[in-house]
C-alpha positions as a Markdown table, in Angstrom:
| # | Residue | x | y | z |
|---|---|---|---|---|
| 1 | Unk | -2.0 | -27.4 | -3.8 |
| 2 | Unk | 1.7 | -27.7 | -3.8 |
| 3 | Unk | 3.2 | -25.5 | -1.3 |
| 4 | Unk | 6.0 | -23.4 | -2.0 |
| 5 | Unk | 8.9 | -23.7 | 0.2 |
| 6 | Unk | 11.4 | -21.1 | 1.1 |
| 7 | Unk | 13.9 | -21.6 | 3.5 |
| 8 | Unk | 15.7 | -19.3 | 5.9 |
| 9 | Unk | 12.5 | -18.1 | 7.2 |
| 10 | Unk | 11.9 | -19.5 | 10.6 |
| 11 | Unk | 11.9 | -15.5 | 12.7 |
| 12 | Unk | 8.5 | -14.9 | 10.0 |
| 13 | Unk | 7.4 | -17.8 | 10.9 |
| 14 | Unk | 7.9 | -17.6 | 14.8 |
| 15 | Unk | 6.4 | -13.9 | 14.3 |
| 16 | Unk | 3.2 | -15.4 | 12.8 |
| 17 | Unk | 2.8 | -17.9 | 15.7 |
| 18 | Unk | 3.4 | -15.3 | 18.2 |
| 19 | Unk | 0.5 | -13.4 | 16.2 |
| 20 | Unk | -1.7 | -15.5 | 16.0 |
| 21 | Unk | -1.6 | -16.0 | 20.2 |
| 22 | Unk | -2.5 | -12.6 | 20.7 |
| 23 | Unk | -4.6 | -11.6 | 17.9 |
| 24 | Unk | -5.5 | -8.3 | 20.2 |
| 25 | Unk | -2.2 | -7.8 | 21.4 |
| 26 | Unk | -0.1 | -7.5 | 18.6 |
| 27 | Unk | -1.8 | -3.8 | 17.5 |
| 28 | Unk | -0.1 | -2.2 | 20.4 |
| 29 | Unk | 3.2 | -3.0 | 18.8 |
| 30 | Unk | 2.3 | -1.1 | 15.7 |
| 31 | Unk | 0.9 | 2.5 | 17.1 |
| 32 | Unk | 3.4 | 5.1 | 16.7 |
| 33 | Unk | 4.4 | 7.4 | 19.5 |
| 34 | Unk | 5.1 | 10.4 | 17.7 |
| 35 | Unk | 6.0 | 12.6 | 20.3 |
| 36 | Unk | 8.5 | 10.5 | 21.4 |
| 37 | Unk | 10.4 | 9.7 | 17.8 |
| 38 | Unk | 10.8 | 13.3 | 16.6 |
| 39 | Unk | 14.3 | 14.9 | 16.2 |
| 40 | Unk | 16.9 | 15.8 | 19.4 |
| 41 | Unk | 15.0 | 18.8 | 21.6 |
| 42 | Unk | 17.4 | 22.0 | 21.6 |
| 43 | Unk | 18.7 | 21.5 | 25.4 |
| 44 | Unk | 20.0 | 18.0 | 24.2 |
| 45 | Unk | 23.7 | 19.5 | 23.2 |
| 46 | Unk | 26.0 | 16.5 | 23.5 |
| 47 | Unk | 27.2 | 15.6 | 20.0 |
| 48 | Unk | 27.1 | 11.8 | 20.2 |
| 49 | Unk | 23.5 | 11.5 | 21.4 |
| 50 | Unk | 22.2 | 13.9 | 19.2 |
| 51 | Unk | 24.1 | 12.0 | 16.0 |
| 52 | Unk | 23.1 | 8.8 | 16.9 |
| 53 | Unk | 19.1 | 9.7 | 17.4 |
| 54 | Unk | 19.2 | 11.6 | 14.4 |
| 55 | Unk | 20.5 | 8.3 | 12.3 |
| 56 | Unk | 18.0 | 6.6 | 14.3 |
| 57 | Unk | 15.4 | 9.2 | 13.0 |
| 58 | Unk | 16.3 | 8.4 | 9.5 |
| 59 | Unk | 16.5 | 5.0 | 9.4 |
| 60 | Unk | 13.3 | 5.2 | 11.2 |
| 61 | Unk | 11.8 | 7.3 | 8.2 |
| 62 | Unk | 12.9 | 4.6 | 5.6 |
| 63 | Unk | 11.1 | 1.8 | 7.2 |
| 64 | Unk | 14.3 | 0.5 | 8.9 |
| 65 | Unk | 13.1 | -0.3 | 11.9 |
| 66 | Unk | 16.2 | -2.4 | 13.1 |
| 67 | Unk | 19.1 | 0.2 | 12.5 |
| 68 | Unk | 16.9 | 2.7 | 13.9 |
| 69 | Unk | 16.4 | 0.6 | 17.4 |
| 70 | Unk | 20.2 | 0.0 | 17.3 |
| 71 | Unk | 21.1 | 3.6 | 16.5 |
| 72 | Unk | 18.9 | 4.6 | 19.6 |
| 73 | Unk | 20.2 | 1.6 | 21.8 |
| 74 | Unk | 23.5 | 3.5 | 21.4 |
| 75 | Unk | 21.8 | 6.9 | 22.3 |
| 76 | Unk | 20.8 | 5.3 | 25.5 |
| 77 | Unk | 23.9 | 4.3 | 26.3 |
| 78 | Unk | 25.7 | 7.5 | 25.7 |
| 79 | Unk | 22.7 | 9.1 | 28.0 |
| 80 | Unk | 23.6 | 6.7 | 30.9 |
| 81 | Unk | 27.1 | 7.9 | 30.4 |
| 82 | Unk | 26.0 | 11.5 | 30.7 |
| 83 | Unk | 23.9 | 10.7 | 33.9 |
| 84 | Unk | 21.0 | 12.8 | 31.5 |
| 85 | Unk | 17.3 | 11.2 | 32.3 |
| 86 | Unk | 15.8 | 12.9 | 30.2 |
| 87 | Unk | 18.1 | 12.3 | 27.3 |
| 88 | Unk | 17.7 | 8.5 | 28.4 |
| 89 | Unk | 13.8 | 9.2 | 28.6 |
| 90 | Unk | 13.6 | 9.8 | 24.9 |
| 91 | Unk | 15.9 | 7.6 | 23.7 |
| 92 | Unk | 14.7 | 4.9 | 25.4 |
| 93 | Unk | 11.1 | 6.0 | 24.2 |
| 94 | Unk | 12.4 | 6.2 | 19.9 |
| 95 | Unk | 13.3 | 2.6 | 20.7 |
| 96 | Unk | 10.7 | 1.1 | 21.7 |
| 97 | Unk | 8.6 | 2.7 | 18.7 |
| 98 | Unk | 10.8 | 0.4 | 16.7 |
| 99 | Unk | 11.1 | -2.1 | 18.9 |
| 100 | Unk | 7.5 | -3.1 | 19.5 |
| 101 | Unk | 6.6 | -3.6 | 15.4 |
| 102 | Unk | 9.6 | -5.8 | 15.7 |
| 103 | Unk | 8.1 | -8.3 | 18.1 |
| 104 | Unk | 10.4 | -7.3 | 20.3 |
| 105 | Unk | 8.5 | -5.9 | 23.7 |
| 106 | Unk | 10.7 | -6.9 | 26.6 |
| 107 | Unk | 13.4 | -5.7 | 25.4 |
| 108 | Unk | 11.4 | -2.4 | 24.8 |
| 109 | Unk | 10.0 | -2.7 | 28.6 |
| 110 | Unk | 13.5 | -2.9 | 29.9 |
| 111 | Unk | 14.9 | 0.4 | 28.8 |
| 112 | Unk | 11.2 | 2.1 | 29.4 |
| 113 | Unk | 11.5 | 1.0 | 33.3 |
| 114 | Unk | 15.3 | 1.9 | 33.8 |
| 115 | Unk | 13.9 | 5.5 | 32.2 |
| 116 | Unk | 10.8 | 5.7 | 34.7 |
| 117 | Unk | 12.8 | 4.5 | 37.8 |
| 118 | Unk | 14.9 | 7.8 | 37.6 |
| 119 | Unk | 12.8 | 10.6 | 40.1 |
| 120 | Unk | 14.7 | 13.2 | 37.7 |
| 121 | Unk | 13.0 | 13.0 | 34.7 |
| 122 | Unk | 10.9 | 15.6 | 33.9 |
| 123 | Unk | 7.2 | 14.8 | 33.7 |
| 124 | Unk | 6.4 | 15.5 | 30.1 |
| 125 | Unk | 9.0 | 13.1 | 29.4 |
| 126 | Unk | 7.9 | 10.6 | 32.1 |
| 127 | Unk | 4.0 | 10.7 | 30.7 |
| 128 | Unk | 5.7 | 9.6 | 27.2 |
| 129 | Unk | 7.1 | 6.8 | 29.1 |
| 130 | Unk | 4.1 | 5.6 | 30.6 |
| 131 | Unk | 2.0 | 5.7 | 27.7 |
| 132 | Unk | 5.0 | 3.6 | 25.9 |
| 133 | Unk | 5.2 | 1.4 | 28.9 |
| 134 | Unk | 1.5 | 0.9 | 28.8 |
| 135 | Unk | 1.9 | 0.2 | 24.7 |
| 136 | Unk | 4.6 | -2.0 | 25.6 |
| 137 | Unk | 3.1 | -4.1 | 28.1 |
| 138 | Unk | -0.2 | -4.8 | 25.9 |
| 139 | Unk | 2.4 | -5.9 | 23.2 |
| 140 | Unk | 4.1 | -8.3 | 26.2 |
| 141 | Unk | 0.6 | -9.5 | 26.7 |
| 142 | Unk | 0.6 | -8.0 | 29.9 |
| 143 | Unk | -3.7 | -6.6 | 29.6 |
| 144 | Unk | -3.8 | -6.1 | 33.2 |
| 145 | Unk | -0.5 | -4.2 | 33.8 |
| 146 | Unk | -1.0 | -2.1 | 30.5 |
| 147 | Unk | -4.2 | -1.0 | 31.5 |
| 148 | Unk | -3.4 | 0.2 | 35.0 |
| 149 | Unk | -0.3 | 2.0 | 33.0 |
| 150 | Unk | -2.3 | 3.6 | 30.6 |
| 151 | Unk | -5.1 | 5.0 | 33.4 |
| 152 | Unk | -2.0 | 6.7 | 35.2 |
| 153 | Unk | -1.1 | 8.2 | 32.2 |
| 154 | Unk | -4.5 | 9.6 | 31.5 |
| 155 | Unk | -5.2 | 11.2 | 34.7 |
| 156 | Unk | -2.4 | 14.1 | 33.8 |
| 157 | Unk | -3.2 | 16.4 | 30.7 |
| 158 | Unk | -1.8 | 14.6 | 27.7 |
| 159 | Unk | -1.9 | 16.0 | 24.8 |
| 160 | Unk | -4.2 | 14.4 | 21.8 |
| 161 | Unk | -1.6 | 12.6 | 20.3 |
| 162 | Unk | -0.8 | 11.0 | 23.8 |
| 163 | Unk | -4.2 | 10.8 | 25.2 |
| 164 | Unk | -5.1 | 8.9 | 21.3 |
| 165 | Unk | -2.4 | 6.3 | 22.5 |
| 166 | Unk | -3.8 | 5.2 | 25.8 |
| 167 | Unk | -7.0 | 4.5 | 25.0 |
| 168 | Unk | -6.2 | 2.5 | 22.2 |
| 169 | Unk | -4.0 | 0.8 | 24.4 |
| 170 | Unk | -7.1 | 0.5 | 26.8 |
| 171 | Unk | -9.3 | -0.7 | 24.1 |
| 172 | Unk | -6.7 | -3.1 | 23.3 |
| 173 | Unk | -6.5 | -4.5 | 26.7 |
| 174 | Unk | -10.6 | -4.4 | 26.7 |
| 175 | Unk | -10.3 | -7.2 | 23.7 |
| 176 | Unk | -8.0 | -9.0 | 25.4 |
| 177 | Unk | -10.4 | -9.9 | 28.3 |
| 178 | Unk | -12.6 | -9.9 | 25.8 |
| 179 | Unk | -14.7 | -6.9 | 26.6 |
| 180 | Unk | -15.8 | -5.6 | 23.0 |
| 181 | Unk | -18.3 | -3.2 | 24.2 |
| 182 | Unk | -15.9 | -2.3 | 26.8 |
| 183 | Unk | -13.4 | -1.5 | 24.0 |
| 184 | Unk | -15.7 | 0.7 | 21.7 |
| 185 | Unk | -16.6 | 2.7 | 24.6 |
| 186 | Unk | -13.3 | 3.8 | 24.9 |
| 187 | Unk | -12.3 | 4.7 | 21.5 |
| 188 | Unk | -15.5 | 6.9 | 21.7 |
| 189 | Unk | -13.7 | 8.6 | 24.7 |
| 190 | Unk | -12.4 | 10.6 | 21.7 |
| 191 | Unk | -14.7 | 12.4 | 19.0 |
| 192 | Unk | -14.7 | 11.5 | 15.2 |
| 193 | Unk | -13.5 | 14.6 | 14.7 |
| 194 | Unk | -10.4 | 14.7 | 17.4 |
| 195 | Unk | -9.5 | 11.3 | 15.6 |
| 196 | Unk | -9.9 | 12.7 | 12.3 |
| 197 | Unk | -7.2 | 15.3 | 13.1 |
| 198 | Unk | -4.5 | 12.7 | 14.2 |
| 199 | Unk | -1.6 | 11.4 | 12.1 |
| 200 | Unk | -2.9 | 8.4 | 9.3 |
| 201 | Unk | -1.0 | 5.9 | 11.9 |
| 202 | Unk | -3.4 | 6.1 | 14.8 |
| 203 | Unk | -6.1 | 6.3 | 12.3 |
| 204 | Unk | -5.3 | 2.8 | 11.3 |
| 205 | Unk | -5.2 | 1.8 | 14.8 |
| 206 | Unk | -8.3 | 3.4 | 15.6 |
| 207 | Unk | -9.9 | 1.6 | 12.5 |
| 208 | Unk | -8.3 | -2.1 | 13.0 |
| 209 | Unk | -9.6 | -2.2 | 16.5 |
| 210 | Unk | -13.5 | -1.0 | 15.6 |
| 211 | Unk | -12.9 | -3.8 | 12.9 |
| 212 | Unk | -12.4 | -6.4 | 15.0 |
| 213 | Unk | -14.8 | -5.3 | 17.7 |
| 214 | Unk | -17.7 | -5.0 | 15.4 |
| 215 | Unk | -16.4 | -8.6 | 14.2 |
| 216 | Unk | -16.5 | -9.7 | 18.0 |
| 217 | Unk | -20.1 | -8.1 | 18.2 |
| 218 | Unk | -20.9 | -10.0 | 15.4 |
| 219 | Unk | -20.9 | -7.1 | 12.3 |
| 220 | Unk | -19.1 | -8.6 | 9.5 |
| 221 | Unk | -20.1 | -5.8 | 7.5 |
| 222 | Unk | -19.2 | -2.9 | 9.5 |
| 223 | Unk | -16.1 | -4.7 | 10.9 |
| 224 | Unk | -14.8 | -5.1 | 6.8 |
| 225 | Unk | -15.9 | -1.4 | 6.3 |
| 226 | Unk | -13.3 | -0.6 | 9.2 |
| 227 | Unk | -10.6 | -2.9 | 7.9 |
| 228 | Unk | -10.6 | -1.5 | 4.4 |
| 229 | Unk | -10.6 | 1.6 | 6.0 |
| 230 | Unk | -7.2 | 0.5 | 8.0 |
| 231 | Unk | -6.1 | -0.5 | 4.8 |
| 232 | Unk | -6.2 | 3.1 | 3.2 |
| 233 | Unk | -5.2 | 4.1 | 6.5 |
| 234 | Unk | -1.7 | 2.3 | 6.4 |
| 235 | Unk | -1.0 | 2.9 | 2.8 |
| 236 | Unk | -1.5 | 6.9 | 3.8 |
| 237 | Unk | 1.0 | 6.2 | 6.5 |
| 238 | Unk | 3.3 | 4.8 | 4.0 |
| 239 | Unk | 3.7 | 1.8 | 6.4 |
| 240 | Unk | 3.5 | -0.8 | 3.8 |
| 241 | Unk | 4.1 | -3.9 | 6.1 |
| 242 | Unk | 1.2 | -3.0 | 8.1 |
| 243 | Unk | -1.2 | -1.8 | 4.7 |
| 244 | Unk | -0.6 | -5.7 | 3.3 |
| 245 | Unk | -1.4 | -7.5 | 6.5 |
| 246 | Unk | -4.7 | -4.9 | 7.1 |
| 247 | Unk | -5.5 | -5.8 | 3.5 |
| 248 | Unk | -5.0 | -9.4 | 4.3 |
| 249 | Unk | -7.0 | -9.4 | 7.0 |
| 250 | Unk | -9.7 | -7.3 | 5.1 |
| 251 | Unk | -10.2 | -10.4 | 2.7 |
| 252 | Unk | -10.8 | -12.8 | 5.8 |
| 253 | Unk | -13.3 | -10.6 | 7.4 |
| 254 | Unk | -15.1 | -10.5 | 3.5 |
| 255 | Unk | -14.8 | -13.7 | 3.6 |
| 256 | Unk | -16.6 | -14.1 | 7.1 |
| 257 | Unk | -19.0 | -11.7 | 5.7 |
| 258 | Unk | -20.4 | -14.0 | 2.5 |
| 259 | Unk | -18.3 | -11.9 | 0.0 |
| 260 | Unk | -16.1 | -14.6 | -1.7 |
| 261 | Unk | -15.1 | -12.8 | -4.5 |
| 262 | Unk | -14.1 | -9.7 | -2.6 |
| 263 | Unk | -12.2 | -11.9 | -0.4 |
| 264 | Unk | -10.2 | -13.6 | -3.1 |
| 265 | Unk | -9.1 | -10.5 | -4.6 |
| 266 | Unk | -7.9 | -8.7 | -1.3 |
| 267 | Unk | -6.3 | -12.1 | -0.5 |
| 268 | Unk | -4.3 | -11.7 | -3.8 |
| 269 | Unk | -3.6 | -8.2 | -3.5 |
| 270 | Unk | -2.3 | -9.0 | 0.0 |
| 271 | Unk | 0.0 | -11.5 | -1.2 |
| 272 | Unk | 1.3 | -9.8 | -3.8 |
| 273 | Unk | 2.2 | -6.8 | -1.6 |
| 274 | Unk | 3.8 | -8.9 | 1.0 |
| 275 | Unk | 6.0 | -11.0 | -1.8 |
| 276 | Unk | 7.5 | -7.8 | -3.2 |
| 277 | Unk | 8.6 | -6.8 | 0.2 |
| 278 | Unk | 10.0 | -9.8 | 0.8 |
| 279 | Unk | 7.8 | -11.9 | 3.5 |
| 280 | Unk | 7.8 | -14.5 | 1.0 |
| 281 | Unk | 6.1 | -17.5 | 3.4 |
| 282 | Unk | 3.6 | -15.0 | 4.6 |
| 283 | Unk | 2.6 | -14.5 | 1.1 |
| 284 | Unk | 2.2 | -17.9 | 0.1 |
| 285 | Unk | 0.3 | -18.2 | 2.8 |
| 286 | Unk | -1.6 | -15.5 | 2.3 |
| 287 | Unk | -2.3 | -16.7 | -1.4 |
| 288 | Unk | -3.0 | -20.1 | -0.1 |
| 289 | Unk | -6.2 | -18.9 | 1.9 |
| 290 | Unk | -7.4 | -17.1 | -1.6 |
| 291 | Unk | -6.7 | -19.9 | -3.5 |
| 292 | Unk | -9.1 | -21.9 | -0.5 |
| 293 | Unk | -11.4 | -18.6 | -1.4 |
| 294 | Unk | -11.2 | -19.5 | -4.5 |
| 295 | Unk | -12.4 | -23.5 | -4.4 |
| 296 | Unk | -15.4 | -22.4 | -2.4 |
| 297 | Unk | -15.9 | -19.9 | -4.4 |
| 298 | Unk | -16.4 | -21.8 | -7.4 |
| 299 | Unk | -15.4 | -19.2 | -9.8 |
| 300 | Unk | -12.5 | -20.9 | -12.4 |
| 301 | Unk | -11.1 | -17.9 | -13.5 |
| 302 | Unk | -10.4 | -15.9 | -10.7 |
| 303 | Unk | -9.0 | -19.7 | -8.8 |
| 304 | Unk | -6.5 | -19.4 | -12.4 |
| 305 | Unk | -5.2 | -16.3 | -11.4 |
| 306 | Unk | -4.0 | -17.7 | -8.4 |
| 307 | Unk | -2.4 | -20.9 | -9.2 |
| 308 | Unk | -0.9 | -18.5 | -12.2 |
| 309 | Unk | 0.4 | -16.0 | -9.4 |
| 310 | Unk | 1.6 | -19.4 | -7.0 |
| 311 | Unk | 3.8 | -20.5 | -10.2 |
| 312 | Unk | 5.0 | -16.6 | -10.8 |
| 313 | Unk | 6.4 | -16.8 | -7.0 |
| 314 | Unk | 8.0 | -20.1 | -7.7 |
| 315 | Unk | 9.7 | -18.7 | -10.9 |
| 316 | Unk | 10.7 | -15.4 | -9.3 |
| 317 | Unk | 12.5 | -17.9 | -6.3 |
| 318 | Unk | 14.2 | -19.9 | -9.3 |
| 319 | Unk | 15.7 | -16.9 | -10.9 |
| 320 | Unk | 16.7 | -15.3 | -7.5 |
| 321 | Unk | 18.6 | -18.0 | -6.9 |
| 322 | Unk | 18.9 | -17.8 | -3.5 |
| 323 | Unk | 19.1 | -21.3 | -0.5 |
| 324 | Unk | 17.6 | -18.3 | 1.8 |
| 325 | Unk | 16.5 | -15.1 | 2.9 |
| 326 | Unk | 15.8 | -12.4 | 5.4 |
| 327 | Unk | 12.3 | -11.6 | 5.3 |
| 328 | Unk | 11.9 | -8.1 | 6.9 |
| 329 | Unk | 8.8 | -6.3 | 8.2 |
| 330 | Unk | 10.3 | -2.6 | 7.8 |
């Protein structure tokens, strides 16, 4: 199969490496703290922070993940200039939520620390910084360091959306030393029902990682039951980056579990999504592993629709017109 180049992609493709190192890690760059990216608190007065985290806010809501962590880098730096650790506690917080997704955990673990070496913050806002810390460090691939972060944190009384965070960052670091029991254990530290009331984000979180433990442990079933559930999960969030690499995933795990057909066509879906948002060498890729689906498979018609999909991409390039692109994952 002739591959379909596209050039001016080499971040996605330096993204996808880094993804595939730490297939465990890279969830902890996607969960949401959503106490920490809400709008300015009412004893945060000064004009400039307040307008920069609410642009932040809004560029966060449209998916924009980059403006937003620039928007709140200049928050932080307005905060320094008021000597106000709190006010540098939540905007350094709002950043790395949109740091993280972006591959981008260091820099996200540098303004956490600066926030949590300061004795002044208050400790609401230093148990938001440790559970973002712990997130952060799991997305660093630092297991060890995450988990010892996210065990302070849950000694105090965090709230549910809070406490929800830190054990998925625990169960993360559980698969990363490859402790799958370990993991599901943890998640269960919270009841179906306490999960059930959180926002559709940790739900997909919560459902990815029982996917791939069950996979660890050997489930394909259950473990593409989970996935598909993610899937719904994402879309619910309206986090549509997230919803094609779930469904993506998904097709691989049907795949793994003997259901070709169901694989091929969550492959295509996938690759469809991500094309029409623009990750155009993840979603040849993506179609190149249905079309693979496809061949072993057997099935002629459904291995037409995707060579006729492949030569739709390669007209839609042609007409663009474009020598490159920026793909984007917000």
């Amino acid at each position: 199969m002739k591959r379909l180049e596209v050039r001016g992609q080499g971040s996605e493709d330096r993204k996808q490496q880094a993804g595939d190192r730490r297939q465990w890690l890279v969830l902890a760059g996607a969960i949401l703290l959503l106490a920490g990216c809400a709008a300015p608190k009412p004893q945060f007065t000064d004009e400039d922070w307040v307008s920069n985290v609410t642009t932040g806010r809004g560029c966060y809501e449209r998916g924009d993940l980059r403006r937003a962590a620039d928007a709140f880098a200049r928050a932080q730096q307005r905060a320094r200039a008021l000597d106000d650790a709190d006010a540098l506690a939540v905007a350094a917080v709002n950043r790395a939520v949109c740091l993280l997704p972006l591959d981008r955990a260091e820099e996200a673990l540098a303004g956490l620390r600066e926030a949590l070496a300061d004795d002044r913050v208050s400790e609401s806002r230093r148990l938001e910084l440790r559970v973002t810390a712990a997130r952060a460090e799991l997305a660093a691939g630092y297991a060890d360091q995450a988990r010892t972060e996210a065990d302070l944190a849950l000694e105090s009384d965090l709230s549910l959306l809070l406490r929800a965070q830190a054990l998925l960052v625990k169960a993360g670091a559980d698969l990363a030393d490859h402790k799958a029991p370990g993991a599901g254990r943890t998640l269960q530290e919270l009841s179906a029902a306490q999960w059930a009331d959180l926002p559709a984000r940790l739900r997909a979180e919560q459902a990815e990682l029982e996917a791939q433990i069950s996979a660890v442990l050997e489930s394909p079933g259950e473990a593409l039951d989970w996935q598909d559930n993610a899937v719904a999960r994402w879309r619910e969030a309206g986090r549509l980056p997230e919803m094609a690499r779930a469904l993506a995933e998904a097709g691989r795990l049907a795949r793994a579990a003997g259901d070709l057909s169901g694989a091929c066509n969550r492959l295509r879906r996938a690759a469809k999504s991500l094309w029409a948002q623009g990750v155009y060498n993840e979603a040849v890729r993506t179609l190149e592993e249905g079309v693979a689906c496809a061949e072993q498979l057997e099935d002629e018609d459904i291995g037409r629709k995707m060579a006729e999909l492949l030569v739709t991409f390669q007209e839609e390039w042609r007409q663009k017109g474009h020598e490159e692109t920026e793909a984007t994952d917000d």
